[in-house]
C-alpha positions in Angstrom: 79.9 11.8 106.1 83.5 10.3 105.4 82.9 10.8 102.2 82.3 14.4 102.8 85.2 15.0 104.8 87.4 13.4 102.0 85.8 16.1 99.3 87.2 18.7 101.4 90.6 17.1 102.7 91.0 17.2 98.2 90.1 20.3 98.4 92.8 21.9 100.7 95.4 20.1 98.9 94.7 21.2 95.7 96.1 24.8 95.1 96.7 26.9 91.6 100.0 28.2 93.2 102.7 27.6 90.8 106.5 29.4 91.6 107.6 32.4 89.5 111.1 32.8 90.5 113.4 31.5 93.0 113.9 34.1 96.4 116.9 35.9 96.9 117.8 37.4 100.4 118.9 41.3 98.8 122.1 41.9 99.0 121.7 45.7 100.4 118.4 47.8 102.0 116.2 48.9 99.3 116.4 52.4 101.2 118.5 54.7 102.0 119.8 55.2 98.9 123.4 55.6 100.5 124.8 56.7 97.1 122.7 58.8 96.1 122.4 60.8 99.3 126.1 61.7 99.3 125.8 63.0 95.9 122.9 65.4 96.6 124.6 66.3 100.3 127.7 67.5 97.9 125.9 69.1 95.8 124.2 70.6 98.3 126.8 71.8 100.4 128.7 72.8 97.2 125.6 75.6 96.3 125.8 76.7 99.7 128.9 77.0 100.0 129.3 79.3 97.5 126.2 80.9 97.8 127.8 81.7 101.5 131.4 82.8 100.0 129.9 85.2 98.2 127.6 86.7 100.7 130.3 86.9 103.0 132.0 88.8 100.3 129.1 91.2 99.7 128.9 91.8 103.1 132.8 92.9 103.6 132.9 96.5 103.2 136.2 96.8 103.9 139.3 97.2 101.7 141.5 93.8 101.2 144.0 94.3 98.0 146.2 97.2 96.9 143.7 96.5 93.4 140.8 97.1 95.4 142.2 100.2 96.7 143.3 101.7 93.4 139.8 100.7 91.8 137.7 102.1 94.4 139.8 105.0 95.1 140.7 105.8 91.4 144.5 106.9 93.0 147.6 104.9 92.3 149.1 102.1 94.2 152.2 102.7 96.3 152.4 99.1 97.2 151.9 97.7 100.5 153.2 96.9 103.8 153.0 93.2 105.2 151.5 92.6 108.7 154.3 93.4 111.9 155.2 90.2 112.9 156.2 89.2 116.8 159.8 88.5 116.0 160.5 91.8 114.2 158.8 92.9 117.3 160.8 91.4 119.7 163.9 92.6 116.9 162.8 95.5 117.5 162.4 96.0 121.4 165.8 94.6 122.1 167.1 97.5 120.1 164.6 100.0 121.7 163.2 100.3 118.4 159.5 99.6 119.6 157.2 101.3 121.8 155.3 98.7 123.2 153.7 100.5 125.9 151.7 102.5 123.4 148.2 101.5 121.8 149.4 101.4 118.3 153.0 100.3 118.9 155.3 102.0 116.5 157.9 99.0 114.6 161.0 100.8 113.2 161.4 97.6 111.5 164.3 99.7 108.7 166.1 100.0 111.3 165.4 96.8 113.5 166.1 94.2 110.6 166.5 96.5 107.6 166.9 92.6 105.5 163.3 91.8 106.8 160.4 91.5 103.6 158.8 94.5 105.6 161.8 96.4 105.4 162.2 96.4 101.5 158.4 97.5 101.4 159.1 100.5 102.7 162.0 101.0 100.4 160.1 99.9 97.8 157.7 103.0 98.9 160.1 105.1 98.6 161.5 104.6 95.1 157.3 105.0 94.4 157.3 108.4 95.8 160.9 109.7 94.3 159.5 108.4 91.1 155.9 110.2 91.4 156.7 113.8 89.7 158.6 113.5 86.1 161.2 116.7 87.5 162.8 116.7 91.2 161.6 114.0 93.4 159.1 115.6 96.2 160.7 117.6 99.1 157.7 117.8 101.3 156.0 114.2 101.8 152.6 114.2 103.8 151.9 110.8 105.4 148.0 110.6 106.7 144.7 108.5 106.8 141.4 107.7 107.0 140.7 107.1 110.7 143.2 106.5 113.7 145.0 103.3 113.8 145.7 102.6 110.5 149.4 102.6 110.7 150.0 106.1 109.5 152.6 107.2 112.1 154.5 103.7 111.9 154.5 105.1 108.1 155.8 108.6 108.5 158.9 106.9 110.8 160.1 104.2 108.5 159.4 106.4 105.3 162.1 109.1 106.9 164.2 106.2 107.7 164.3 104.6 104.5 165.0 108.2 102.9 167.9 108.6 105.4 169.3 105.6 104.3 169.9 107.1 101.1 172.4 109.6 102.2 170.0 112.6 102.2 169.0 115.0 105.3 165.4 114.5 106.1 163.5 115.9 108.4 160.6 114.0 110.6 158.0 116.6 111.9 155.3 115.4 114.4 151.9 117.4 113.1 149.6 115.5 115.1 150.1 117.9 117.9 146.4 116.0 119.6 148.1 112.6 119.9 151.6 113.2 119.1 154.0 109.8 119.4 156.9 110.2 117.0 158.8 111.5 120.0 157.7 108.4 122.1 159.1 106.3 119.2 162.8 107.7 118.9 163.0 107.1 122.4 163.1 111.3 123.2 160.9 112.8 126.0 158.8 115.8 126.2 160.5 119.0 124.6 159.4 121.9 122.8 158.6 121.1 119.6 156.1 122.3 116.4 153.7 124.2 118.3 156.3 125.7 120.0 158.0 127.3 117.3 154.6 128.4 115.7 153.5 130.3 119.0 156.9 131.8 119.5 158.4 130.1 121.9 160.7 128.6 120.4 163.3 128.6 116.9 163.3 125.7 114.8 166.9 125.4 115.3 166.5 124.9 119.0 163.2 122.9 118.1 164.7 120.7 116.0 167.2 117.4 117.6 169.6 115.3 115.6 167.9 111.4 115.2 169.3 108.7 118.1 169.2 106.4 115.1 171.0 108.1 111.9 172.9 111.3 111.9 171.3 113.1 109.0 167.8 112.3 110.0 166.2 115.3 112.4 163.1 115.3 114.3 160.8 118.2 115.1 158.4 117.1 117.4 155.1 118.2 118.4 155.9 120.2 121.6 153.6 120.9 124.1 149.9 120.2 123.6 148.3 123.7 122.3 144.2 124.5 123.0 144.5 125.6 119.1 146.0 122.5 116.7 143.5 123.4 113.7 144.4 127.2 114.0 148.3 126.6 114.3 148.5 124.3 110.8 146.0 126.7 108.9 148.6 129.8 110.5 150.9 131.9 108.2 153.6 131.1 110.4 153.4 126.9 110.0 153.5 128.2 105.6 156.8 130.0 106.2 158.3 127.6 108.8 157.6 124.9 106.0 158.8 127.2 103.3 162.1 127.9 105.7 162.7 123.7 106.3 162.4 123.1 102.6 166.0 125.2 101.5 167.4 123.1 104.5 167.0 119.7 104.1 166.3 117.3 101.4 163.5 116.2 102.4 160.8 116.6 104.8 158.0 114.1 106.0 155.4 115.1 108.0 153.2 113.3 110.4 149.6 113.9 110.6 145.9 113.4 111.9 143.7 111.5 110.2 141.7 113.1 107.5 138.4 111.9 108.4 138.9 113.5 112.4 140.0 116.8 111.7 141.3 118.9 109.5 144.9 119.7 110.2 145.9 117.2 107.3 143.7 118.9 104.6 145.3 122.0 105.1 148.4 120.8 105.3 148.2 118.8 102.0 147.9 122.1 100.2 151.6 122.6 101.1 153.2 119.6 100.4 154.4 117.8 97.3 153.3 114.2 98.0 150.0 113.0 99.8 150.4 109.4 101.3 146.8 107.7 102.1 147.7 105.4 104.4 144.6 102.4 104.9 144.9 99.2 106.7 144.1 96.0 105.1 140.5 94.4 106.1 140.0 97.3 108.3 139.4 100.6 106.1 135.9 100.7 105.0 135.0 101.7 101.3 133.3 104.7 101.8 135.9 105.8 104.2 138.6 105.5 101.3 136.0 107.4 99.1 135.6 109.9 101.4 139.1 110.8 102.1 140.3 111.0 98.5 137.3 113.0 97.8 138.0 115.8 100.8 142.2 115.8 99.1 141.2 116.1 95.8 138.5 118.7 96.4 142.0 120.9 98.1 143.9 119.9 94.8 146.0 118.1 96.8 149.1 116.7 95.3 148.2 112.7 96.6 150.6 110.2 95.1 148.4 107.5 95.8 147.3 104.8 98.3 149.5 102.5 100.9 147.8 99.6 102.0 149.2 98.4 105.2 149.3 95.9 107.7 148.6 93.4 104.6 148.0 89.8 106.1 150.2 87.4 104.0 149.0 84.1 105.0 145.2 85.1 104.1 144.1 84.0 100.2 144.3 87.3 99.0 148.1 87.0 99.1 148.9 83.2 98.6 151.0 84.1 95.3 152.6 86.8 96.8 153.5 85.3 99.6 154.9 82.1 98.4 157.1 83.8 95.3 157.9 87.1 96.8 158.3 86.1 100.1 160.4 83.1 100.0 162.6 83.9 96.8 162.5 87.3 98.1 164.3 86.1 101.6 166.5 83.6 99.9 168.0 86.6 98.0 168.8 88.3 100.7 170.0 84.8 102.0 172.4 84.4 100.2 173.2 88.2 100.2 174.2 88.0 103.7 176.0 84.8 103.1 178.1 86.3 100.4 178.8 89.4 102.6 180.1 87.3 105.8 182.4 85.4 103.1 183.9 88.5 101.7 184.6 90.1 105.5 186.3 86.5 106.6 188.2 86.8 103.2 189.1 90.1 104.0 189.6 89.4 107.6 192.2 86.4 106.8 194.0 88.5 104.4 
């Protein structure tokens, strides 16, 4: 029996177990793969990125660049305007130069801080349009666009500013006689005006009031509200009233309706030497831009080409822009200013 039991005590000691290698505690988790995790997240989230840029892109119907504009619309560039900002505003108000009780407040920023960037955009529009016909620089200047609220009247002010500025006699006229505010803007209150003089009730002369802001700048406003606006601008007597302004002042820019609303610009586009198509950056719509050029041209209209306004600087579009034009553009007139204050103390010491 002991002899038994010491068969099989041999037996559990003897093994055929022999050591490989020597055990190492691992020096990191055999999963996750940290490292190569973060390189398929960023890849990942690189694709869909990009995959989301551009269907955000696709997506945006609306009008961003002055490029954009001229290549959808086929019409030249006039430039554009930079976004109002709140301390040409405030400029602006303390000079009574902004009617901020209105939906759409109306910035005479050429007259506010005529040194401002936005300021030299509208003069900048202005050599544009003296420079559109190869003879005499357009008399008649029709300022319109798309839909409402896309800066068009804000246009129409400064642009008969800007011309002012220049010596010349220009007349303002207020055509949107359904929401007229150019009146609101100069700081005038309700008079006879346009529709006044076009039903008879009035002359131009008597019509017509000398500018609270420069002395050869005239406004003719819209006058009392008539049951007829379409009628009056397609009348014979709104032809010869225009045809009777244009042997008296230099030049004349009118205010108008948008084209897609009514009809009071088209007609009126047949009768004047240079269409602006105002459109406000990120807000006009392609087929809205196609649609208005297609309605002018189909008139013959005379449309020097396309303003895009309200332009947001800061946004990527306009990073370039913004940092050359904008900041070598303001130290110009920097040092303009500085030079100017040096030559009046000069002057003054003398």
């Amino acid at each position: 029996q002991k002899l038994k039991e010491a068969g099989v005590t041999a037996g559990l000691r003897s093994n055929n177990i022999r050591e490989v290698d020597i055990a190492r505690t691992p020096g990191a988790p055999a999963e996750p793969n940290i490292a190569r995790n973060l390189v398929f997240a960023f890849a990942l989230g690189l694709s869909s990125g990009i995959g989301l840029a551009f269907l955000l892109e696709g997506l945006d119907n609306t009008v961003r660049t002055p490029e954009q504009a001229q290549a959808i619309s086929g019409l030249p560039s006039l430039g554009m305007i930079p976004l109002g900002s709140k301390i040409g505003a405030e400029a602006g108000a303390k000079q009574g130069l902004v009617v901020a009780s209105s939906k759409e407040p109306v910035e005479l920023i050429t007259q506010a801080r005529p040194q401002s960037q936005m300021a030299e955009s509208y003069r900048a529009l202005r050599t544009s349009l003296l420079l559109t016909s190869l003879g005499a620089p357009p008399k008649i200047i029709l300022i319109t666009s798309a839909l409402p609220r896309e800066g068009k009247t804000t246009t129409s002010v400064n642009t008969a500013i800007v011309l002012a500025q220049k010596g010349t006699r220009v007349l303002l006229i207020d055509a949107d006689l359904r929401r007229p505010s150019i009146h609101k803007a100069l700081g005038m209150g309700p008079r006879v005006g346009l529709s006044n003089v076009l039903t008879g009730g009035a002359t131009s002369q008597q019509a017509t009031v000398r500018s609270p802001i420069l002395p050869n700048l005239f406004i003719l406003p819209a006058g009392t509200p008539p049951p007829n606006p379409a009628e009056l601008m397609a009348s014979q007597q709104m032809f010869d009233l225009l045809a009777e302004l244009r042997e008296q002042y230099d030049h004349i820019v009118i205010d108008t309706p948008p084209t897609l609303s009514v009809t009071d610009a088209v007609v009126l586009s047949t009768r004047s030497d240079a269409v602006v198509l105002v459109i406000r950056s990120s807000q006009t719509t392609k087929p809205a831009l196609r649609r208005t050029r297609d309605i002018l041209t189909q008139v013959n209209a005379r449309v020097a080409g396309v303003l895009l306004n309200a332009v947001n600087l800061n946004s990527p579009d306009y990073s370039y822009y913004y940092e050359y034009q904008g900041k070598h553009g303001q130290r110009y007139y920097d040092e303009s200013q500085t030079d100017e204050n040096s030559i009046a103390a000069a002057s003054g010491g003398a």
